[in-house]
FIROPA-656168 format. One record per atom (N, C-alpha, C): y, z, x. Coordinates in pm, 1 decimal, m for minus. Each point is the difference from the previous one (the first is absolute). Example, Ala and Ser with C-alpha at 12.3 -4.5 7.8 and 13.67 -1.06 7.14 Angstrom:
BEGIN
> m569.0, 780.0, 1319.0
> 119.0, 0.0, m89.0
> 120.0, 0.0, 90.0
> 105.0, m72.0, m35.0
> 119.0, 6.0, 82.0
> 109.0, 73.0, m77.0
//
This chain:
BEGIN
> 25047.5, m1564.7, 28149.1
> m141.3, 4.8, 39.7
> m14.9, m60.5, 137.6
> m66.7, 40.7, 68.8
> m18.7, 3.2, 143.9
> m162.6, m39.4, 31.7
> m21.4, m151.8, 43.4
> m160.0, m66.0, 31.5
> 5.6, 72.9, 149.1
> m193.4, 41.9, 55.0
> 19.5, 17.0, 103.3
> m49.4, m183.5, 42.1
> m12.0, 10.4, 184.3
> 68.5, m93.4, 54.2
> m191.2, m129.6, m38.2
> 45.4, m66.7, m20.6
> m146.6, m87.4, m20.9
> m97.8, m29.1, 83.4
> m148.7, m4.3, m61.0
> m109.9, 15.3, 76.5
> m52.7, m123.1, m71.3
> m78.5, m74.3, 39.1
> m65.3, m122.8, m97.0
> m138.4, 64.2, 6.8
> m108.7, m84.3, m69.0
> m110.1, 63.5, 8.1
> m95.5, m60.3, 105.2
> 51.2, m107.1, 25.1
> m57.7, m110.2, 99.6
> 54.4, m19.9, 153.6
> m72.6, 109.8, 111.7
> 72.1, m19.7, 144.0
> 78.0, m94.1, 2.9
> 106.7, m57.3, 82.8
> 96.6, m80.1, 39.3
> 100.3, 34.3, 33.5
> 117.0, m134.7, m19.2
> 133.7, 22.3, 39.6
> 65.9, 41.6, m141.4
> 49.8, 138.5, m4.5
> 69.3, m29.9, m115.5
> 145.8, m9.7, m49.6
> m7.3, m76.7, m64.8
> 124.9, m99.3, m66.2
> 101.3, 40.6, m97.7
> m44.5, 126.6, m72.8
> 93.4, 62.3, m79.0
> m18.8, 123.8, 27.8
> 146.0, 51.5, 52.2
> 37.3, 145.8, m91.9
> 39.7, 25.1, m89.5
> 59.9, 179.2, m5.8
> m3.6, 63.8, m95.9
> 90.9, 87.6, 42.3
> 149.6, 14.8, m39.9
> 77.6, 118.5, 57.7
> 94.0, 25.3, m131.6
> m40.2, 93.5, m32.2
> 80.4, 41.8, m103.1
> m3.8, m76.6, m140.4
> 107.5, m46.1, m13.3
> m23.9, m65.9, m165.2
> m5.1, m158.6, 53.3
> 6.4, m56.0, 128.5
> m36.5, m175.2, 55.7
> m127.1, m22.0, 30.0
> m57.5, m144.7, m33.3
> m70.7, 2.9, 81.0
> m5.0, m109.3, 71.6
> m29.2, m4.3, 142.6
> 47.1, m130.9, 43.2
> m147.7, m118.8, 103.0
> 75.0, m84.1, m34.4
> m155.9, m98.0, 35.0
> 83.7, m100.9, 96.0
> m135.2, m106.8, 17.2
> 73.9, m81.8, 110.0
> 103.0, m31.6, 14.0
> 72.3, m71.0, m115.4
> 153.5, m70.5, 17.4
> 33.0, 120.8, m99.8
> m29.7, 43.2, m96.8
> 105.0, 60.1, m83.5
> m22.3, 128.3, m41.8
> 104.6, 73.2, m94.8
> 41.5, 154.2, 9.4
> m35.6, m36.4, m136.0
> m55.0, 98.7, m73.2
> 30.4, 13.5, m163.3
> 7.8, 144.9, 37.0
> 174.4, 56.9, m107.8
> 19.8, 127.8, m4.7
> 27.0, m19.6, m118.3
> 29.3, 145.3, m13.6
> 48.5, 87.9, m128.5
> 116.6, m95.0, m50.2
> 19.4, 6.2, m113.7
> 161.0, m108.6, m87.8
> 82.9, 202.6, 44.9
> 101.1, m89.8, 20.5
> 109.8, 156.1, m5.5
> 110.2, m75.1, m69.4
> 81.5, 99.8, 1.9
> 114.4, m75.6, m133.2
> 104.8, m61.1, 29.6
> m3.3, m19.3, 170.3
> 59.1, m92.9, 25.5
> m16.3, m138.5, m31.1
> m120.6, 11.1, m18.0
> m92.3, m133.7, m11.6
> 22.4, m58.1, m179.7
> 74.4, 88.9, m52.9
> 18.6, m54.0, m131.9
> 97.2, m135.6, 7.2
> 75.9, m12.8, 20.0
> 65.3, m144.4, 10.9
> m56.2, m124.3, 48.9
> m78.7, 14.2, 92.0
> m82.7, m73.9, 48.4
> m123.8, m71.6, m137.7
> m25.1, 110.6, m99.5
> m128.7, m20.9, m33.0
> 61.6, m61.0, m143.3
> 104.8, 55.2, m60.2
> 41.8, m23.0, m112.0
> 77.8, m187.8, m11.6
> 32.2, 11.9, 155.6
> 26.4, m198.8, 30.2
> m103.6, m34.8, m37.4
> m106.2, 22.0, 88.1
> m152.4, m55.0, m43.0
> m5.8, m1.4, m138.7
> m0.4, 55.1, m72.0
> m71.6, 42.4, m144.9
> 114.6, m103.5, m51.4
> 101.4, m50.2, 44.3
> 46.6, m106.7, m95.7
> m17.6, m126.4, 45.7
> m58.0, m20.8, 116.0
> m38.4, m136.4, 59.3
> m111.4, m30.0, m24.3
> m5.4, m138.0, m83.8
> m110.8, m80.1, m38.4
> m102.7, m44.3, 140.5
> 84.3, m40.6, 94.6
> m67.8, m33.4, 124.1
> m100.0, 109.9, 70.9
> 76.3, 145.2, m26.8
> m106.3, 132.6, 53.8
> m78.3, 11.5, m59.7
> 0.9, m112.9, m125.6
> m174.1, 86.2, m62.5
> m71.5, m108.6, 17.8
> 37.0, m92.2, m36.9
> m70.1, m150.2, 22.5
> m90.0, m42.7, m100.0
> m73.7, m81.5, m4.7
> m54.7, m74.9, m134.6
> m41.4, 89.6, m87.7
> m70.0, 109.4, 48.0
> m131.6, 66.1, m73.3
> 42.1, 157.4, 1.6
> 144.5, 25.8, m26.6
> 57.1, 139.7, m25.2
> 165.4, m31.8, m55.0
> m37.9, 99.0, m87.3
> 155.8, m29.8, m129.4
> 93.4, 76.4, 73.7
> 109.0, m7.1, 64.5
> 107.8, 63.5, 3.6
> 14.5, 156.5, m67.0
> 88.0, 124.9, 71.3
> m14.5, 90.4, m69.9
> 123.9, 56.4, m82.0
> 106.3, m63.3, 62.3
> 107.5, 4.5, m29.2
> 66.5, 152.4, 8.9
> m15.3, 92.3, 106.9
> 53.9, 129.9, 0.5
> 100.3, 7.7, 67.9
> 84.5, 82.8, m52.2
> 146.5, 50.5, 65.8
> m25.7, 77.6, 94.1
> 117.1, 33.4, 99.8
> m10.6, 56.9, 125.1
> m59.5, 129.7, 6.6
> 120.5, 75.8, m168.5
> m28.4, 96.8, m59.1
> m142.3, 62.1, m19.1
> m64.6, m91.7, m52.2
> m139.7, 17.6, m98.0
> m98.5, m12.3, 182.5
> 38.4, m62.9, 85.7
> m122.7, 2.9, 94.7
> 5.0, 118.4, 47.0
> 144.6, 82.9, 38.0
> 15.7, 137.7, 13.6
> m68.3, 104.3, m47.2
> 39.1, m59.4, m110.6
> m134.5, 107.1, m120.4
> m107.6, 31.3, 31.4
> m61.0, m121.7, m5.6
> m119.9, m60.5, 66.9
> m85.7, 91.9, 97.1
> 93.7, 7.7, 165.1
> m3.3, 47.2, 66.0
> 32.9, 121.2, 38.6
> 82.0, 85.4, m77.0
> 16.2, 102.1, m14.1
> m73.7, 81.7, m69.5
> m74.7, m54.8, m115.6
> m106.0, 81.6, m122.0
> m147.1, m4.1, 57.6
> 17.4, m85.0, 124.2
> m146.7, 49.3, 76.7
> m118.9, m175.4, m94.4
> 107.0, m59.5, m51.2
> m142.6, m67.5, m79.3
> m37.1, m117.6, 55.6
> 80.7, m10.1, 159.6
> m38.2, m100.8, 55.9
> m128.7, 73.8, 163.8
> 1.0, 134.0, m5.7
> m78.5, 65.5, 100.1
> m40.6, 129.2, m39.9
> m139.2, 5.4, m62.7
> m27.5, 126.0, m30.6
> m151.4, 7.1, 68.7
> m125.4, 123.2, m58.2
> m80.7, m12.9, 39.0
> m90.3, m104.7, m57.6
> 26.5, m47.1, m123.6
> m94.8, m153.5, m42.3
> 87.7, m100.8, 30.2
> 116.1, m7.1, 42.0
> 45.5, m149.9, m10.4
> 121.8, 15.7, 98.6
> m23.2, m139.0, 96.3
> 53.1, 42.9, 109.8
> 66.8, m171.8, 21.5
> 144.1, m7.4, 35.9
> 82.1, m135.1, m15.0
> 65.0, m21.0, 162.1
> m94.8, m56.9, 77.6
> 62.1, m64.0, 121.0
> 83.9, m80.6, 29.0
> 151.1, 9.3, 72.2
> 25.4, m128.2, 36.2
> m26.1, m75.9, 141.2
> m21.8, m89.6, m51.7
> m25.9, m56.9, 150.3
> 59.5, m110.8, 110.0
> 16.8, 37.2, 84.0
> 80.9, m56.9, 102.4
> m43.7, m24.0, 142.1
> 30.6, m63.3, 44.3
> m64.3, m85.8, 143.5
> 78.7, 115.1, 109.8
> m71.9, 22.6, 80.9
> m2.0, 131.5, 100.0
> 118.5, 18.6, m10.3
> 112.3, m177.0, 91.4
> 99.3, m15.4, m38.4
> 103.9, 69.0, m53.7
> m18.6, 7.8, m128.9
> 91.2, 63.0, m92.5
> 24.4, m58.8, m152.3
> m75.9, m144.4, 17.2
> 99.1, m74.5, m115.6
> m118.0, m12.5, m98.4
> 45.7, 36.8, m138.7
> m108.5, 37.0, m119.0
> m73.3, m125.7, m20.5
> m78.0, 21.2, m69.8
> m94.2, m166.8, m12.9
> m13.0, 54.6, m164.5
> m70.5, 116.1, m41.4
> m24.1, 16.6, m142.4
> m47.6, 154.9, m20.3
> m88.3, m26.7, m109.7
> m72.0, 200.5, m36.6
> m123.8, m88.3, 28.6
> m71.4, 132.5, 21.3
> m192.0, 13.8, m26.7
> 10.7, 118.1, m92.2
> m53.5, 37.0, m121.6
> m45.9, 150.5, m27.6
> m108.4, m15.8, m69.9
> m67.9, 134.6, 17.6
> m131.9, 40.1, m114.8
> 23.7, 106.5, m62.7
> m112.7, m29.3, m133.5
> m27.1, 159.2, m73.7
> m114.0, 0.7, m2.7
> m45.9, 166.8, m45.6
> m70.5, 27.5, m1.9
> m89.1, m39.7, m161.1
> m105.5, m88.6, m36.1
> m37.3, 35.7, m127.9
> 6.1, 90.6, m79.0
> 42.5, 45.4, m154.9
> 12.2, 99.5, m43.0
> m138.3, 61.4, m53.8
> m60.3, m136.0, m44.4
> m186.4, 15.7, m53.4
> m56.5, 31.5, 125.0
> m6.7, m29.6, 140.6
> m80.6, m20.2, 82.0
> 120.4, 60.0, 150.5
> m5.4, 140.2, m5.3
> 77.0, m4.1, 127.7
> m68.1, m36.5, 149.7
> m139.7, m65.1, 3.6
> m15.0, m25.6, 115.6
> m22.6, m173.7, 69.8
> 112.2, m11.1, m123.7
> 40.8, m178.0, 8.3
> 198.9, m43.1, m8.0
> 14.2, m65.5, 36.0
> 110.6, m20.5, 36.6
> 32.6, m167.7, m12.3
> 120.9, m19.4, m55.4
> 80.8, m113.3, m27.7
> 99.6, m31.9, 109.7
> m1.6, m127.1, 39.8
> 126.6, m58.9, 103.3
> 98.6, m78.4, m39.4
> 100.7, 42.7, 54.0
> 126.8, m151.8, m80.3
> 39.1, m4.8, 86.0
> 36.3, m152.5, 79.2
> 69.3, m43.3, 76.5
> 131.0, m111.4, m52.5
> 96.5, 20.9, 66.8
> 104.7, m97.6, m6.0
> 45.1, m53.0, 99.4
> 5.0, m114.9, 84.0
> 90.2, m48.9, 145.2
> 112.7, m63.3, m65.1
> 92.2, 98.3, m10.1
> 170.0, m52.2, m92.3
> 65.0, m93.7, 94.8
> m6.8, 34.0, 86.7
> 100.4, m75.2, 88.7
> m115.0, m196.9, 59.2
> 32.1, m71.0, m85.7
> m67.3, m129.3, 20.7
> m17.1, m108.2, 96.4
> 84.9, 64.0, 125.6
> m19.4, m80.4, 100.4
> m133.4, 47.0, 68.6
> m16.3, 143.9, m25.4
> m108.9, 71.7, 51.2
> m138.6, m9.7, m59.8
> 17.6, m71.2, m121.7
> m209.1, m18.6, m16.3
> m31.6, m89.6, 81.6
> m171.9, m25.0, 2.9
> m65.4, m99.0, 58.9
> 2.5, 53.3, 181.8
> 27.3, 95.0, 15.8
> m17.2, 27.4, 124.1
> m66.1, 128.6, 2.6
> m66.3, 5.4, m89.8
> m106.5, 108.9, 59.3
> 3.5, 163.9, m47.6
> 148.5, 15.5, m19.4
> 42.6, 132.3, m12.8
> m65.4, 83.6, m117.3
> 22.9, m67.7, m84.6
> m75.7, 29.6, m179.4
> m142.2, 26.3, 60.8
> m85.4, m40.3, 27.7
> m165.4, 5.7, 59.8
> 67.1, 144.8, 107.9
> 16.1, m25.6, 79.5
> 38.3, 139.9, 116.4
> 16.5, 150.3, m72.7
> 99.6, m58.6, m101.7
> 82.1, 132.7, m76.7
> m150.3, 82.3, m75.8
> m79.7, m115.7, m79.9
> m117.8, 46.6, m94.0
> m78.6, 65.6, 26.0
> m65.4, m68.3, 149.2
> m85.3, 42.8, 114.6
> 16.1, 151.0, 42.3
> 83.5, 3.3, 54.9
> 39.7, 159.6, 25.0
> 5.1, 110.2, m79.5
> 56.8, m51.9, m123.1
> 13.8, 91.8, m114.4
> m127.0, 34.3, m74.6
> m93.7, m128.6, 30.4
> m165.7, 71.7, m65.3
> m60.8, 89.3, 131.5
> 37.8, m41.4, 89.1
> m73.8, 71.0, 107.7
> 39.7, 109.9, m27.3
> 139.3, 86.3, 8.5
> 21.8, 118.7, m16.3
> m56.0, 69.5, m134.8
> m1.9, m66.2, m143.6
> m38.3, 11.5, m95.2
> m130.6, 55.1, 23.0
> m114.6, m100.1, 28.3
> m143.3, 66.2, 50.2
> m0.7, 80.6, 69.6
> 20.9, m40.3, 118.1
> 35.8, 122.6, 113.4
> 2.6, 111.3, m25.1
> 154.6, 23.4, m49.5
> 75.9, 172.8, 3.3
> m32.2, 9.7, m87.2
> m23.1, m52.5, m152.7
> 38.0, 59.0, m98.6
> m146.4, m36.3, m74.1
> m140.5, m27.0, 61.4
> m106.9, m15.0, m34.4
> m28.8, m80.5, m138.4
> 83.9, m49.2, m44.5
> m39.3, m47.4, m148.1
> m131.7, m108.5, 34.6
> m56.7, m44.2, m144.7
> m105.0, m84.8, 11.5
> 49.2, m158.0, m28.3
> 112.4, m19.9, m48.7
> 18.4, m164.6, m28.5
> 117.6, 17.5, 7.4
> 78.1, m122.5, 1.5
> 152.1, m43.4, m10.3
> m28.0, m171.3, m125.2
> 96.1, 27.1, m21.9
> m0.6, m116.3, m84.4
> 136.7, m84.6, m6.4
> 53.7, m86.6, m0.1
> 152.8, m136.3, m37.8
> m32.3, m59.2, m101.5
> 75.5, m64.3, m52.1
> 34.3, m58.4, m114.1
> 83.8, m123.4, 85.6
> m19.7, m98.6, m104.9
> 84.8, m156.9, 90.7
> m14.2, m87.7, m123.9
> 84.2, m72.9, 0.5
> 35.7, m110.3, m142.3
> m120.8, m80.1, 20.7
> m53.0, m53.6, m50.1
> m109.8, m143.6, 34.7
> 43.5, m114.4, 41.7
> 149.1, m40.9, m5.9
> 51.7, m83.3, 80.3
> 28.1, 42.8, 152.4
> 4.1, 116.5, 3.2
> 42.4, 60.6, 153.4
> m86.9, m60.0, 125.5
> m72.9, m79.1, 31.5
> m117.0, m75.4, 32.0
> 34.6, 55.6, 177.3
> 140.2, 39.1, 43.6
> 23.1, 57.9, 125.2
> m41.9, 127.7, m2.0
> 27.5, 140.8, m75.7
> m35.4, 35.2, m20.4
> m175.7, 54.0, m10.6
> m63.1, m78.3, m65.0
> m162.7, 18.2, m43.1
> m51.9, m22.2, 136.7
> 44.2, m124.2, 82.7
> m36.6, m6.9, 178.3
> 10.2, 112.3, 15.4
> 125.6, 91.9, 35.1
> 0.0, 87.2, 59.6
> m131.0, 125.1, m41.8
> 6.5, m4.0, m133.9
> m91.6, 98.2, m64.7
> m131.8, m33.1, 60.2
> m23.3, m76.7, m27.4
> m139.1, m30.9, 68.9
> m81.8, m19.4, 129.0
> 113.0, 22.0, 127.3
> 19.9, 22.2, 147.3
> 2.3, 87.4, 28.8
> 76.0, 96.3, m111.1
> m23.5, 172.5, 21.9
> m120.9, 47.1, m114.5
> m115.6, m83.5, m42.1
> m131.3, 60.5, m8.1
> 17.0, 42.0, m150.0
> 90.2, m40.5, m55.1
> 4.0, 11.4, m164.0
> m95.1, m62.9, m62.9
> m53.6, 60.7, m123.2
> m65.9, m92.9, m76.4
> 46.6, m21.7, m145.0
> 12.6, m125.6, m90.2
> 98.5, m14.0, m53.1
> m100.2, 81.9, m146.9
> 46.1, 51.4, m79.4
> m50.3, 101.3, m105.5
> 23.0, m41.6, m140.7
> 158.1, m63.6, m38.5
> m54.5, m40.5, m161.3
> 158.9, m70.6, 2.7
> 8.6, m81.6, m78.5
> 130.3, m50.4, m57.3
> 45.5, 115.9, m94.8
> 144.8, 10.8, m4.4
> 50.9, 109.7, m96.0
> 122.3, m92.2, m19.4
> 60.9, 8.5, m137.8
> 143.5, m27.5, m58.9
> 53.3, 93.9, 45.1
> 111.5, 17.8, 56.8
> 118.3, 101.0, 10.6
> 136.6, m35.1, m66.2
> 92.1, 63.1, m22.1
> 153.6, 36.7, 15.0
> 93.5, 71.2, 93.0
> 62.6, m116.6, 36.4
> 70.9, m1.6, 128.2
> 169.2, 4.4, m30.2
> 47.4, 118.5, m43.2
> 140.2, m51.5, m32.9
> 69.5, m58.9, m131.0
> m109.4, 23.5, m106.9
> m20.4, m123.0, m122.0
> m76.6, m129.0, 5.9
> m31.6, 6.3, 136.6
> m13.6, m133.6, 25.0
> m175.7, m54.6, 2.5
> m64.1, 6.2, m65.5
> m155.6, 17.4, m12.1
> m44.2, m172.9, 49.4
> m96.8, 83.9, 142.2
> m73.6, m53.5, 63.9
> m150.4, 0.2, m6.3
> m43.7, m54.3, 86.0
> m109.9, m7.2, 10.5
> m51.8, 60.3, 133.4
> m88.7, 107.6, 91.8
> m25.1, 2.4, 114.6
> m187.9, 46.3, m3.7
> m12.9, m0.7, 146.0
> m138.3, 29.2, 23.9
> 13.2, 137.1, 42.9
> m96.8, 90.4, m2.1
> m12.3, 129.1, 47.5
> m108.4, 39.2, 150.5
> 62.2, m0.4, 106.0
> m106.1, m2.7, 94.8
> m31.8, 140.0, 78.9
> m147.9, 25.7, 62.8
> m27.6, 132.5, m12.9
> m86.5, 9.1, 196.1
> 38.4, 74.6, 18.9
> m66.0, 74.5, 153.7
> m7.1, 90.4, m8.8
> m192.9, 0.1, 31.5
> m49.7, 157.9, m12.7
> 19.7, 44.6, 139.0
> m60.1, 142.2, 43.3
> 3.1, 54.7, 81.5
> m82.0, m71.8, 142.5
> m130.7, m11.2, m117.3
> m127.6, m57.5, 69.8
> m13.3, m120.9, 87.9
> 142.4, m152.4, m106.0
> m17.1, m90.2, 63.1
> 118.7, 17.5, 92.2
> 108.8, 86.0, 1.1
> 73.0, 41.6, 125.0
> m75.3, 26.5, 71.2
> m57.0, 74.6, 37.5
> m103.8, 70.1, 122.4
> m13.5, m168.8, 78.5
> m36.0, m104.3, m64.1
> m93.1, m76.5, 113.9
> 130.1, m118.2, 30.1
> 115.5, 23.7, m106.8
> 83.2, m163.4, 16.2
> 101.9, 25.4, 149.1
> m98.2, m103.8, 83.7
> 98.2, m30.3, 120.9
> 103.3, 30.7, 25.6
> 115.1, m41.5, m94.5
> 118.6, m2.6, 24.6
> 31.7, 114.8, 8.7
> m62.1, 97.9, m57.8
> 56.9, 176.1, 51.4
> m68.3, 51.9, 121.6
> m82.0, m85.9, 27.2
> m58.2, 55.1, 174.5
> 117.4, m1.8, 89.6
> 49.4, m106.5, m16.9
> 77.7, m50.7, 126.0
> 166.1, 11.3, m58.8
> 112.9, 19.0, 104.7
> 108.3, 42.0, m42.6
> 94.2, m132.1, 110.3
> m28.5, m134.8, m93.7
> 84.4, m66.5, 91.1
> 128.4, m52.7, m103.7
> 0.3, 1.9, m139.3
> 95.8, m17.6, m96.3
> m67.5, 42.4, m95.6
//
């Protein structure tokens, strides 16, 4: 699938494209996973440190990420698995969304920054940012919504800088591993006015 090249809706400088299956923003590239990228991802999925407090390990073989990536179930037209990496070259983690199955004109985000020297600098907020912009943008939906543990307290900042509003506590299962998280929600409407998508400085 092939984006054409990005337009924001708000005159300015703009900060992300759109070429092909990447899209790229100030410091960083999120592209397509290709299957080279399976070794890379399947380390991750056994490192406790890439997921960090508030995500269970996935434990997949090199094999099985192949799969993965080959059966289309990491990039289709509802559900789409970025990796992301600093212009650079060197991976930091995934961003992906789907599409709701009740509600296709709402959409879910998951972020991971695997590589742990790299949180706290911004990138996770950058990566989100862009990815709702294009979300509204190109693909017109009316809300986006994340999910975040209730301890994630870094996290919920971020949510709430990018104009989230927090929507309900939900129990989940994570791996076997049953948590607790909050469910947070951005409509279309309160995009339209939140600052931080006027301006394209991170």
């Amino acid at each position: 699938m092939s984006f054409p090249m990005y337009a924001h809706h708000v005159p300015g400088p703009g900060a992300m494209t759109i070429f092909g299956n990447k899209l790229f923003t100030i410091r960083l590239l999120l592209r397509r996973i290709e299957r080279h990228d399976a070794e890379l991802l399947s380390r991750w999925s056994y490192d406790p440190l890439a997921y960090g407090l508030y995500l269970s390990p996935e434990h997949l073989s090199v094999t099985e990420m192949q799969r993965q990536i080959e059966s289309g179930m990491l990039w289709n037209k509802r559900n789409k698995t970025f990796l992301m990496e600093l212009r650079e070259g060197e991976p930091l983690g995934t961003i992906h969304y789907w599409m709701r199955s009740e509600d296709p004109n709402t959409a879910v985000i998951a972020l991971k920054v695997a590589n742990p020297e790299m949180r706290g600098k911004g990138y996770g907020t950058e990566a989100q940012k862009y990815l709702i912009l294009f979300l509204f943008d190109r693909l017109s939906l009316r809300r986006v919504e994340m999910y975040t543990d209730v301890n994630n307290l870094a996290q919920q900042r971020c949510l709430e800088k990018l104009g989230f509003e927090l929507v309900q506590a939900t129990p989940y299962t994570d791996q076997q591993v049953q948590r607790l998280g909050y469910l947070y929600r951005l409509e279309w409407e309160r995009f339209l006015k939140e600052p931080i998508y006027q301006y394209h400085y991170a």
